[in-house]
DSSP file (Angstrom, degrees, kcal/mol; ACC not computed):
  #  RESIDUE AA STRUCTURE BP1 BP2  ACC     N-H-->O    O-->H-N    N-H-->O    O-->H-N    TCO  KAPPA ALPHA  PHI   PSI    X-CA   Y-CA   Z-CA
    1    1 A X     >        0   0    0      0, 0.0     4,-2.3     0, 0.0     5,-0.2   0.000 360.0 360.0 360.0 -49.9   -6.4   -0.8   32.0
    2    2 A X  H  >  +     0   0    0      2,-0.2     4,-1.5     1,-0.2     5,-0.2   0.769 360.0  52.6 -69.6 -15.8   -9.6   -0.7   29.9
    3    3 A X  H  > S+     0   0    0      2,-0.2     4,-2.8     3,-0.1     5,-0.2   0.923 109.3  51.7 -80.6 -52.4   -8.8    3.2   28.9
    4    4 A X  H  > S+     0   0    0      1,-0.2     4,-1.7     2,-0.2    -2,-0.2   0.838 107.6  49.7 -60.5 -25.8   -5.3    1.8   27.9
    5    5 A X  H  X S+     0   0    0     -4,-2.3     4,-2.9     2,-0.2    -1,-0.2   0.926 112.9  50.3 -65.7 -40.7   -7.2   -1.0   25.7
    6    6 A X  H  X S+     0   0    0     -4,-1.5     4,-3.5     1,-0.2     5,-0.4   0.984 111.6  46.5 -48.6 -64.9   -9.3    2.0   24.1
    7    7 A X  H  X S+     0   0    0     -4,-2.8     4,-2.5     2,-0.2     5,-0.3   0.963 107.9  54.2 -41.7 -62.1   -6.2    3.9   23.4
    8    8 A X  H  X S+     0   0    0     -4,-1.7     4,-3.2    -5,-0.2     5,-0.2   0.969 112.8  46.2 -35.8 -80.4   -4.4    1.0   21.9
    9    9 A X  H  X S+     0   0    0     -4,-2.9     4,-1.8     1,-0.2    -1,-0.2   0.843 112.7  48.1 -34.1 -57.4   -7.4    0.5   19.5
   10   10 A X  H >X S+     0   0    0     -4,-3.5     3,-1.0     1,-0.3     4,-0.9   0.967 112.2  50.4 -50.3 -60.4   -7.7    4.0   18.6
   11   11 A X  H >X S+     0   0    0     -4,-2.5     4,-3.8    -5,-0.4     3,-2.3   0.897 106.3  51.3 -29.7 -69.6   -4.2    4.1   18.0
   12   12 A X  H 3X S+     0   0    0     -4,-3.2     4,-1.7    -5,-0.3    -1,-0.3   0.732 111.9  47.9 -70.4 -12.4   -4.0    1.1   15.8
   13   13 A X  H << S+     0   0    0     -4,-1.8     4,-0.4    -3,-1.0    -1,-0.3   0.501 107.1  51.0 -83.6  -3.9   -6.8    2.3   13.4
   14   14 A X  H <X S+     0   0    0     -3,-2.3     4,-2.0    -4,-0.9     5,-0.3   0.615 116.6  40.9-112.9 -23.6   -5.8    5.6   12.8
   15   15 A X  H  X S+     0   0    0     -4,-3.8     4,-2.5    -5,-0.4     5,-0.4   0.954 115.3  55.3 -79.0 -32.9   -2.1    4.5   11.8
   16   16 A X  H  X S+     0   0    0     -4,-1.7     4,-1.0    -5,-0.2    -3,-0.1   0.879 115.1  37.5 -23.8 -53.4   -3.9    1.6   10.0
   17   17 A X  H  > S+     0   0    0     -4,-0.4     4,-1.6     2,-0.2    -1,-0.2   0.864 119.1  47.2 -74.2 -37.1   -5.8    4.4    8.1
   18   18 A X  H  X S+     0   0    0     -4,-2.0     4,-1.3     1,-0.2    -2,-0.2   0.927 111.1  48.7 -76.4 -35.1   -2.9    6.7    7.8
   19   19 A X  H  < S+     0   0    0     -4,-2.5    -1,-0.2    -5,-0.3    51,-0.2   0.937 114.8  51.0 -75.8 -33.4   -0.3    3.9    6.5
   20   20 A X  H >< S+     0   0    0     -4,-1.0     3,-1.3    -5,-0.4    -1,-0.2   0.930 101.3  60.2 -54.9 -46.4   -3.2    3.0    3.9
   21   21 A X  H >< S+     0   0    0     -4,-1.6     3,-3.6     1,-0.3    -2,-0.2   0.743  87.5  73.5 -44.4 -71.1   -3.5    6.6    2.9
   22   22 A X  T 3< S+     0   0    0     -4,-1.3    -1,-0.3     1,-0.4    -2,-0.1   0.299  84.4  66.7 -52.6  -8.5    0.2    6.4    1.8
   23   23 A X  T <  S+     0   0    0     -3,-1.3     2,-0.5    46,-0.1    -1,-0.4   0.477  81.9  88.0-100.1   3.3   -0.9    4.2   -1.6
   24   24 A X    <   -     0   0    0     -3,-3.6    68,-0.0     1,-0.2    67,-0.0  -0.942  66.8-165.3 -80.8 135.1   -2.7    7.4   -2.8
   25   25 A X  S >> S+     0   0    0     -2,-0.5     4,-1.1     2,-0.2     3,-1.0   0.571  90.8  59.0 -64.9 -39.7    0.2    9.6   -5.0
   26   26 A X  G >4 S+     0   0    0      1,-0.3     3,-1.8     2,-0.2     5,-0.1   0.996 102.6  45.9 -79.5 -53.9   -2.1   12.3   -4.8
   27   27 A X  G 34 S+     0   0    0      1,-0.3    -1,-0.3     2,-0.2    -2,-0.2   0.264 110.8  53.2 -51.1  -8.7   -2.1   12.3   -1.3
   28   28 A X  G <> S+     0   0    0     -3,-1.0     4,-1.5     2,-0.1    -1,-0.3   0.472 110.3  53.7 -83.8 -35.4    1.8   12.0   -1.2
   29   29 A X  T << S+     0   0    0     -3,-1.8    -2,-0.2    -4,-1.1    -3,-0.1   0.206 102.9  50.6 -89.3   7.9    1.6   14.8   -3.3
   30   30 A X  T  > S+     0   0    0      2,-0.1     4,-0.8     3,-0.1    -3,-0.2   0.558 114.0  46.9-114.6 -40.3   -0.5   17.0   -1.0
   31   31 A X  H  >>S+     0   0    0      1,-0.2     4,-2.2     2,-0.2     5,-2.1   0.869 109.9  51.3 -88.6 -21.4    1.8   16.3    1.9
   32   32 A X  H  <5S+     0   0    0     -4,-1.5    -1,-0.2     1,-0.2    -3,-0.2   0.794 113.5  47.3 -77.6 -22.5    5.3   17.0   -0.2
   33   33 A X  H  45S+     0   0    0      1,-0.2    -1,-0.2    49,-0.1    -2,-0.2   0.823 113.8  50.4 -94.3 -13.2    3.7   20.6   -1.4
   34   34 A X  H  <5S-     0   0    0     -4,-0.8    -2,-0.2     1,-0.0    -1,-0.2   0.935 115.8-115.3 -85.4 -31.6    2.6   21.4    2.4
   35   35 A X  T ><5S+     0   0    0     -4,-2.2     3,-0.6    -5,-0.1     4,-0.2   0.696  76.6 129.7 122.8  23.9    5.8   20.6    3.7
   36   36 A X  T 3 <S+     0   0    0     -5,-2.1    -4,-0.2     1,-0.2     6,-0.1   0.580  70.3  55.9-105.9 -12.9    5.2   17.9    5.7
   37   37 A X  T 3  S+     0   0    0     -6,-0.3    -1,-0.2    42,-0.2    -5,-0.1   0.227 103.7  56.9 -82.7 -12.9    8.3   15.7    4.1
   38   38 A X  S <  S+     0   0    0     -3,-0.6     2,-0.8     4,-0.0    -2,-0.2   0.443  87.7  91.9-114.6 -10.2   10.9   18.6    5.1
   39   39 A X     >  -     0   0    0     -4,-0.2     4,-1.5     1,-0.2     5,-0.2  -0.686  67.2-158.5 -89.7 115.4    9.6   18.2    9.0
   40   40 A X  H >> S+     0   0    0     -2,-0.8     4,-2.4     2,-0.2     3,-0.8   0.976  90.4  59.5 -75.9 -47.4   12.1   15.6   10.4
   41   41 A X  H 3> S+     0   0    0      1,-0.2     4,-2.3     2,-0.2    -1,-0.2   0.930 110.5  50.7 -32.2 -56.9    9.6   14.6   13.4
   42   42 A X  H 3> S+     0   0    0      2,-0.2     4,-1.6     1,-0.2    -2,-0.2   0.721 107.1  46.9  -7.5 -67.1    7.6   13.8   10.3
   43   43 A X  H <X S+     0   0    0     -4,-1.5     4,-1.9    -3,-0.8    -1,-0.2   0.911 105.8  60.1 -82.0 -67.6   10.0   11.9    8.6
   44   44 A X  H >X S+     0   0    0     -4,-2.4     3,-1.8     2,-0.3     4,-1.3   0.970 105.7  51.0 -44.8 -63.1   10.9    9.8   11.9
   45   45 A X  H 3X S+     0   0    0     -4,-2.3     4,-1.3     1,-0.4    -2,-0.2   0.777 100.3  55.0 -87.1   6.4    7.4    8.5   12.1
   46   46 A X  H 3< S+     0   0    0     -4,-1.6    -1,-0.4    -5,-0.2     4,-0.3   0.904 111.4  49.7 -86.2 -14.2    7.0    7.4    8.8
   47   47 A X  H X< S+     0   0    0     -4,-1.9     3,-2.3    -3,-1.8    -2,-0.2   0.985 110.6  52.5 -37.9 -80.4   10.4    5.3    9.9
   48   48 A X  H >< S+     0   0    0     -4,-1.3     3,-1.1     1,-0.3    -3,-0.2   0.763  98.1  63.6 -49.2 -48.9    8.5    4.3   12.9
   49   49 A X  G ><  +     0   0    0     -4,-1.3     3,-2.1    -5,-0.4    -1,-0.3   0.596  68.5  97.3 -48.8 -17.6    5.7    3.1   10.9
   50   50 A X  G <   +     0   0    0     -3,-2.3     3,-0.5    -4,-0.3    -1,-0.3   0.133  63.9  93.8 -49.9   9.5    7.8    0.1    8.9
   51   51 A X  G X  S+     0   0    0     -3,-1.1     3,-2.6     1,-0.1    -1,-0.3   0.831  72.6  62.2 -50.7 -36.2    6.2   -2.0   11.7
   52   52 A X  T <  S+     0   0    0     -3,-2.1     9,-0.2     1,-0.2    -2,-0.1   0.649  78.6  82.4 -61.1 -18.7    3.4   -2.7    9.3
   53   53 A X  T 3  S+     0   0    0     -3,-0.5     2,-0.5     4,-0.1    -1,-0.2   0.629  77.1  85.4 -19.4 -52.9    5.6   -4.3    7.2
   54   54 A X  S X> S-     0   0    0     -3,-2.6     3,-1.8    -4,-0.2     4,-0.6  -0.698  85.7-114.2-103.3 145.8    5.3   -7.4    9.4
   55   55 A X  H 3> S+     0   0    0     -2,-0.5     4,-2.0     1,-0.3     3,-0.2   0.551 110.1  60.6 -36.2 -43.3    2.7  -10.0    8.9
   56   56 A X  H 34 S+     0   0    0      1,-0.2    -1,-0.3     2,-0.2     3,-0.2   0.976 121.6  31.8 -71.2 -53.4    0.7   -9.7   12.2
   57   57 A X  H X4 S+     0   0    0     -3,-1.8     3,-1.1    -6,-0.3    -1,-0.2   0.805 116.3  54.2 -67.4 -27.6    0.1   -6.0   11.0
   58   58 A X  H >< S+     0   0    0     -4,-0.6     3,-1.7     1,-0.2    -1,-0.2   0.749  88.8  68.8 -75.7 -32.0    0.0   -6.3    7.5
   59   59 A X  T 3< S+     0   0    0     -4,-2.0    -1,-0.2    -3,-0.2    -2,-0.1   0.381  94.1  69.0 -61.6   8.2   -2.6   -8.9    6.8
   60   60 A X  T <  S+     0   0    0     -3,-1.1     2,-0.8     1,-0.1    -1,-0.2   0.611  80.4 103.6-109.2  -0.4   -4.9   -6.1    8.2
   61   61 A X    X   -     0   0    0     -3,-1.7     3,-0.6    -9,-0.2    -1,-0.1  -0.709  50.3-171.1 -70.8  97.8   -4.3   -4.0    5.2
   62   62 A X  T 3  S+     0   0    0     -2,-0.8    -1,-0.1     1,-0.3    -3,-0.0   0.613  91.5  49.2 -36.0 -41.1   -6.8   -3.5    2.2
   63   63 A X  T >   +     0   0    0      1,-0.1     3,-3.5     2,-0.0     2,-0.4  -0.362  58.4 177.1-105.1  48.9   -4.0   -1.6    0.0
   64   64 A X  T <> S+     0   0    0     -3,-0.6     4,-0.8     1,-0.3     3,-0.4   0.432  77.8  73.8 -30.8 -21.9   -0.9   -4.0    0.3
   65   65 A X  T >4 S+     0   0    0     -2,-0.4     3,-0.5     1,-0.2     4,-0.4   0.822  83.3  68.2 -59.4 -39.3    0.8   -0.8   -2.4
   66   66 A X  T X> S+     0   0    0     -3,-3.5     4,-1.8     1,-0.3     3,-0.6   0.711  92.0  57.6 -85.9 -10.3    1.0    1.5    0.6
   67   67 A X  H 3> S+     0   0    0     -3,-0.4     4,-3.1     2,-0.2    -1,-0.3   0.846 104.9  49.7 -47.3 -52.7    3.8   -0.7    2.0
   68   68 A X  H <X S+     0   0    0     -4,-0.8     4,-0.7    -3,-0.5    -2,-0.2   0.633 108.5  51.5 -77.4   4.8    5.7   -0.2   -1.0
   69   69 A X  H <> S+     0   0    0     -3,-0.6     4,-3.9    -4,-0.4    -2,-0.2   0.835 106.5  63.3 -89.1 -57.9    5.2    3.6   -0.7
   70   70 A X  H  < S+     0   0    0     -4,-1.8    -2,-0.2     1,-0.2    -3,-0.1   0.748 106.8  38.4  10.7 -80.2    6.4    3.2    2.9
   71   71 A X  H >< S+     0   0    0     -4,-3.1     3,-1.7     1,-0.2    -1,-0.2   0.895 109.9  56.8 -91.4 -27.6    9.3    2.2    2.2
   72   72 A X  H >< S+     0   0    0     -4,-0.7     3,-4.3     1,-0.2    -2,-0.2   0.936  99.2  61.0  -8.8 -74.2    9.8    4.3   -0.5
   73   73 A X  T 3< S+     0   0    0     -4,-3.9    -1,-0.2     1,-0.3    -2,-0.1   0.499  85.6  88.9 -62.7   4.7    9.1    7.5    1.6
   74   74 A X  T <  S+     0   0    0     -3,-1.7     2,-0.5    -5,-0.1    -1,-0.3   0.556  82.4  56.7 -63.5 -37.1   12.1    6.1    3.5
   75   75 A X  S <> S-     0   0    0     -3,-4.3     4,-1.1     1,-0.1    -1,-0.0  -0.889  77.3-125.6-132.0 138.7   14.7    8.0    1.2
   76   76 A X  H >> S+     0   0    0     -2,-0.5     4,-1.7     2,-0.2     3,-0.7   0.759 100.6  51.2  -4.3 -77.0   15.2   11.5    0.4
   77   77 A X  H >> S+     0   0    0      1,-0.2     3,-2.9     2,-0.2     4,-1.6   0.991 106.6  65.1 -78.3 -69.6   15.3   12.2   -3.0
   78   78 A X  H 3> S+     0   0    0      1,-0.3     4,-1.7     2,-0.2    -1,-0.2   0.742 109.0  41.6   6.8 -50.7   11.6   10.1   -3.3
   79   79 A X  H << S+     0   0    0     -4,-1.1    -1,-0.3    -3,-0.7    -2,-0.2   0.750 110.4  49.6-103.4 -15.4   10.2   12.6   -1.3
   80   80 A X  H X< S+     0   0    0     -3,-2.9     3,-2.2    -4,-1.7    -2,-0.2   0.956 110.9  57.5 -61.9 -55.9   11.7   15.8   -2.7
   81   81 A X  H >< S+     0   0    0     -4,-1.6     3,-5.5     1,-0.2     6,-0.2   0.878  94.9  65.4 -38.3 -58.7   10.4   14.2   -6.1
   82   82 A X  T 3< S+     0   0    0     -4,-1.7    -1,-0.2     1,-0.3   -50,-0.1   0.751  89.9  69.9 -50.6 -16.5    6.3   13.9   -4.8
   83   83 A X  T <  S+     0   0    0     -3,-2.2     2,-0.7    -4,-0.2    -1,-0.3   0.758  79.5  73.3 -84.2  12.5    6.1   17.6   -4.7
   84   84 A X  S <> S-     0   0    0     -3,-5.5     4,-1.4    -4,-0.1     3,-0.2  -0.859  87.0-136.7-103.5 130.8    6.2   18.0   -8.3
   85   85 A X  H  > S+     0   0    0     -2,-0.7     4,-0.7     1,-0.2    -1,-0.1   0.441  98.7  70.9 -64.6   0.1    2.5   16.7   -9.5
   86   86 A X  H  > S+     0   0    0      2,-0.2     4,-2.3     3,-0.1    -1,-0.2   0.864  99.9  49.5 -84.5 -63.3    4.3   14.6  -12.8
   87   87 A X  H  > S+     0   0    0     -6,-0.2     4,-2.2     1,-0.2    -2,-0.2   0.877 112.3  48.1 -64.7 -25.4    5.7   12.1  -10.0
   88   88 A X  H  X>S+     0   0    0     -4,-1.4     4,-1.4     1,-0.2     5,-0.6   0.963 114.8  40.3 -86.7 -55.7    2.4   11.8   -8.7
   89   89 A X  H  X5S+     0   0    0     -4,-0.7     4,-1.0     2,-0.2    -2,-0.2   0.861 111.4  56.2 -18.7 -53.7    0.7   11.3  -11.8
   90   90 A X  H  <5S+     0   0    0     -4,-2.3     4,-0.5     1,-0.2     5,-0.2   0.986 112.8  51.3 -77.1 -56.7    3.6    8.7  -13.3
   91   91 A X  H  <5S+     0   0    0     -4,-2.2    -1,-0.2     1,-0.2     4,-0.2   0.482 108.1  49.1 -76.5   8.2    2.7    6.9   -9.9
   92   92 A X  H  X5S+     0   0    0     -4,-1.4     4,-2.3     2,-0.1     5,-0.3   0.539 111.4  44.2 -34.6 -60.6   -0.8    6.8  -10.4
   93   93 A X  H  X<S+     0   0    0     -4,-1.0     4,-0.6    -5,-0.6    -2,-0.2   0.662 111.1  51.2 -93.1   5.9   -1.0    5.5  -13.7
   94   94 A X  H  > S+     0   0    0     -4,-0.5     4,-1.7     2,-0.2    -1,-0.2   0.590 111.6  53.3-102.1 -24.8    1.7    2.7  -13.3
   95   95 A X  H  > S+     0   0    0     -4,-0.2     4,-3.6    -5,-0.2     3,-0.3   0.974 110.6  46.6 -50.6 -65.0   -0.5    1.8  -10.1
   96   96 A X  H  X S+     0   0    0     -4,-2.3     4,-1.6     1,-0.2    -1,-0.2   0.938 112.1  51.5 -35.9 -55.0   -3.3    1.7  -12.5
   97   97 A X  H  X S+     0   0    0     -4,-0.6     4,-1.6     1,-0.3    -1,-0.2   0.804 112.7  46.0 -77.1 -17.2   -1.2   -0.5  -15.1
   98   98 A X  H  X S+     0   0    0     -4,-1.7     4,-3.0    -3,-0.3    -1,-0.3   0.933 102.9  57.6 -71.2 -48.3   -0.4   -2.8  -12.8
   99   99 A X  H  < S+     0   0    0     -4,-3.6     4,-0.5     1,-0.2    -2,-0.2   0.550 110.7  49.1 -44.3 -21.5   -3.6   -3.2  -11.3
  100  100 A X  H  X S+     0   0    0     -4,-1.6     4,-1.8    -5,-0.3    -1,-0.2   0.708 111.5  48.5 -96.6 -28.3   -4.8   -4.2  -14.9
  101  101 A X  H  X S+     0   0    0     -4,-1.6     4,-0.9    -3,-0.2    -2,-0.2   0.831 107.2  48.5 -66.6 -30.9   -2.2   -6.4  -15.4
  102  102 A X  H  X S+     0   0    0     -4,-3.0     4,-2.2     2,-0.2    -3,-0.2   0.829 112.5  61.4 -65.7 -39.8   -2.4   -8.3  -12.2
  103  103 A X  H >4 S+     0   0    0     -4,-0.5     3,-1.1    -5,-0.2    -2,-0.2   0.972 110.9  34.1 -37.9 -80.0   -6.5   -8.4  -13.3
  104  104 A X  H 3X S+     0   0    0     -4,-1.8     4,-0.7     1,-0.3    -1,-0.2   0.448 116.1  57.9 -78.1  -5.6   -6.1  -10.2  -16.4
  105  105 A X  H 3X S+     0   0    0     -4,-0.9     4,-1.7     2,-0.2    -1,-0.3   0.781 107.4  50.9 -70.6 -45.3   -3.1  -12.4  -15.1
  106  106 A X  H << S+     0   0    0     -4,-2.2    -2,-0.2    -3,-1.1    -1,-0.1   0.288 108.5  51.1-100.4   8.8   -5.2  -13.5  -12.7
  107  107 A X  H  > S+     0   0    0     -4,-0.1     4,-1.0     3,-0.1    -1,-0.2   0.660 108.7  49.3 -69.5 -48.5   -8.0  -14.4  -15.2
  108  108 A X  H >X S+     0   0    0     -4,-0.7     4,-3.4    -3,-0.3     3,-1.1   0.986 110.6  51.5 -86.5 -61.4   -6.1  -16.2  -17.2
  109  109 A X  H 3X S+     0   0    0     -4,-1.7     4,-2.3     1,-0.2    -1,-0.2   0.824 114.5  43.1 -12.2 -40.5   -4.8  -18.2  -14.0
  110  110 A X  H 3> S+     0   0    0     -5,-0.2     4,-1.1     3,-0.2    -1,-0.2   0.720 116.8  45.3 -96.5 -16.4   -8.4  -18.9  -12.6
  111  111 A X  H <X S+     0   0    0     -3,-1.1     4,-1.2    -4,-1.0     5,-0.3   0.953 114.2  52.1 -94.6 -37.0   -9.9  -19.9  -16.3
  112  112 A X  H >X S+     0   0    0     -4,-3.4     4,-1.7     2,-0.2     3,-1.0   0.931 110.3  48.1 -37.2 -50.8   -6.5  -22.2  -16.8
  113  113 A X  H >X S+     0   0    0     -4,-2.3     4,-1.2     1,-0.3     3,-0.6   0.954 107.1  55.5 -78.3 -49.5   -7.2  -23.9  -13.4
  114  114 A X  H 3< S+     0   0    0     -4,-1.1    -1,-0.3     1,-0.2     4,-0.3   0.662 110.1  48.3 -52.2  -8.0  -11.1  -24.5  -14.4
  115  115 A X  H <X S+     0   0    0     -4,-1.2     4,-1.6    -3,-1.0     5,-0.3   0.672 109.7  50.0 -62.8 -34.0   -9.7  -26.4  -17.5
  116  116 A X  H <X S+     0   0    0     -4,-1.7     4,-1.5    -3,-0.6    -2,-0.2   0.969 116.3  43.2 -52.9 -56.7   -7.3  -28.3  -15.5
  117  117 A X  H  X S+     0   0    0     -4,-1.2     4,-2.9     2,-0.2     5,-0.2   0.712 111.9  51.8 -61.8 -40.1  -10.2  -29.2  -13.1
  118  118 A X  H  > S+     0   0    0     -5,-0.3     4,-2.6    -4,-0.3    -1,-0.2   0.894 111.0  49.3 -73.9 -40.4  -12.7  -30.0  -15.9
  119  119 A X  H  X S+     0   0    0     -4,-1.6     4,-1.6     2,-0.2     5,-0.5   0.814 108.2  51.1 -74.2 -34.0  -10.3  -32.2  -17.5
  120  120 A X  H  X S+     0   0    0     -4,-1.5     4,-1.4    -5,-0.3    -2,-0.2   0.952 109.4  53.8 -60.3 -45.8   -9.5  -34.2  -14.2
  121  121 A X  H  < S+     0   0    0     -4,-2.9    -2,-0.2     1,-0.2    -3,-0.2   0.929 112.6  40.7 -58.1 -55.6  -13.0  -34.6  -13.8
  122  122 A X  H >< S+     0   0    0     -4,-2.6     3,-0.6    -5,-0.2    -2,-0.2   0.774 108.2  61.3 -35.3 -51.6  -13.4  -36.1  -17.3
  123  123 A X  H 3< S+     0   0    0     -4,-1.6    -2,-0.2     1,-0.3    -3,-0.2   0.699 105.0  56.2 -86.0 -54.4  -10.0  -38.4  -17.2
  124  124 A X  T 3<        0   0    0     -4,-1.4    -1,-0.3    -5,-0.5    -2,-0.1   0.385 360.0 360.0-114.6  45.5  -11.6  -40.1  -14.4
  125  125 A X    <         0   0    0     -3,-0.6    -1,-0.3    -5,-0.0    -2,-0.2   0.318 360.0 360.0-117.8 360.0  -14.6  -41.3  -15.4
């Protein structure tokens, strides 16, 4: 029983690691030039891997992106695309631009709500 608990663990950190993986484009792009997208065993367990999808597995993720990669890697033509090193690129740098927008959206958010706060505090004295 305690070897099966080991196993379990092991288990769930190295698909943990692997499902993270799957928000690098370069690394999408390493497995589409080896061939690794054309292996239908392959294929099946990234199917099998939409489990992370749901919250008791997903709140343990660091890169919340590799979900949408996931599913992505779901469909065909997606995964023909990643061997050419332009698709990996184009999703790279729209990761990036997003990641900079979500920054400064979420700036503006946190310095609105400390005027909000500052002014409530004022207003009632």
């Amino acid at each position: 029983l305690e070897s099966d608990d080991t196993g379990n663990r092991l288990r769930f950190q190295l698909e943990l690691e692997f499902v993270q993986c799957l928000a690098n484009p370069n690394y999408l792009n390493f497995l589409a030039q080896r061939g690794y997208f054309k292996d239908k065993a392959f294929v099946n367990y990234l199917k099998y891997l939409l489990y992370w999808k749901e919250p008791e597995y997903a709140k343990y993720l660091k890169y919340p992106q590799c979900l949408h990669m996931l599913e992505l890697l779901q469909y065909e033509h997606f995964r023909k695309e990643l061997v050419n090193a332009q698709c990996a690129k184009f999703i790279d740098e729209q990761q990036i631009l997003h990641w900079q927008h979500y920054s400064r959206k979420r700036m503006r958010l946190q310095q609105a709500l400390a005027e909000q706060q500052q002014q409530n505090s004022t207003s009632v004295k």
